[in-house]
C-alpha positions in Angstrom: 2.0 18.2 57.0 0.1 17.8 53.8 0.6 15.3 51.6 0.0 14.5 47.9 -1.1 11.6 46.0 0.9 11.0 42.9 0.7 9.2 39.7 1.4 5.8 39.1 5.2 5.5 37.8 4.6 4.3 33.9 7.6 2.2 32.3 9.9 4.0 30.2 9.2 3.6 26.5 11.2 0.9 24.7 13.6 2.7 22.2 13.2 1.0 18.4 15.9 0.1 16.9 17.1 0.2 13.3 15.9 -3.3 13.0 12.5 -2.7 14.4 11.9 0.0 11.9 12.2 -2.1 8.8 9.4 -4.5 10.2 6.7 -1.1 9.8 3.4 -1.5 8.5 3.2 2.1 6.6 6.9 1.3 4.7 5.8 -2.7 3.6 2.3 -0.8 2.2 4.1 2.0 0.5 6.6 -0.6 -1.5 4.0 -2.8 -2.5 1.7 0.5 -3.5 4.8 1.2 -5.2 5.2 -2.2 -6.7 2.2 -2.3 -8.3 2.2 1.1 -10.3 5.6 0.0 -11.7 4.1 -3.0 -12.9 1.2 -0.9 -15.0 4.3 1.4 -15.8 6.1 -1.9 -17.2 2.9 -2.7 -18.6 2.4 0.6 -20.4 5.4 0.6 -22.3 6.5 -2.9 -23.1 3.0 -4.7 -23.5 0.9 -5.1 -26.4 -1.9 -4.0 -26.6 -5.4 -5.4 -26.6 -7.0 -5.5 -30.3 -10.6 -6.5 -30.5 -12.1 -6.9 -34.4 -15.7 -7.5 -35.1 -17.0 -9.5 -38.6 -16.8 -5.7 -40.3 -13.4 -5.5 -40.2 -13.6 -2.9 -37.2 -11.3 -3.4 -34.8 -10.7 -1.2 -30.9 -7.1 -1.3 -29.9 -6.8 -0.6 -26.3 -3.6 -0.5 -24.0 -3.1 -3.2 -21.9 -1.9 -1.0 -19.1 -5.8 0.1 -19.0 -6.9 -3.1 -17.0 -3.3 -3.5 -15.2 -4.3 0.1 -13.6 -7.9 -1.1 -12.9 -6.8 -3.4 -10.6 -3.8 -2.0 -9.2 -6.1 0.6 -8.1 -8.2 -1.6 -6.5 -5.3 -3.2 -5.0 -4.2 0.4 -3.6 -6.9 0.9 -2.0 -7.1 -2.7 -0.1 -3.6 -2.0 0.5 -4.1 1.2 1.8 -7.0 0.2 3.7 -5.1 -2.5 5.6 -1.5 -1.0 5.6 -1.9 2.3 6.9 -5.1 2.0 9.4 -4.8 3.5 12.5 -3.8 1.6 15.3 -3.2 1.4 19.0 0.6 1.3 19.8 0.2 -1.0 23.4 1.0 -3.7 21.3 -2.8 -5.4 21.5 
């Protein structure tokens, strides 16, 4: 009679719970992504703006929500970088 070898027996996976889903990466990235485009949103609409005037009586008005959306996009992509990164689920 023949036999066969077989393959090791791997644990069952642990089902996530409701709970365990609200402590994911990808969701905490995507709010604070989120976050900080309201913020130049906010910042478009209720800030002043940034007036600059020279000795000639020249001035450049720029909106404030220029430099808010500078660094929120720098922020997005640090945040992106770091939030939604690949990673191996075997918990290491």
């Amino acid at each position: 009679m023949a036999t066969t070898t077989h393959e090791r027996a791997r644990p069952a996976r642990e089902r996530r719970y409701w709970a365990a889903q609200i402590l994911v990466r990808e969701m905490w990235a995507s709010l604070a992504i989120a976050a900080m485009w309201l913020a130049v949103l906010f910042s478009a609409v209720f800030a002043p703006d940034m007036v600059s005037s020279n000795s000639g009586g020249n001035t450049t008005t720029i909106p404030s929500a220029v430099a808010v959306a500078l660094f929120a996009a720098v922020g997005t992509r640090a945040l992106a970088k770091y939030g939604f990164a690949r990673r191996d689920d075997d918990g290491a």
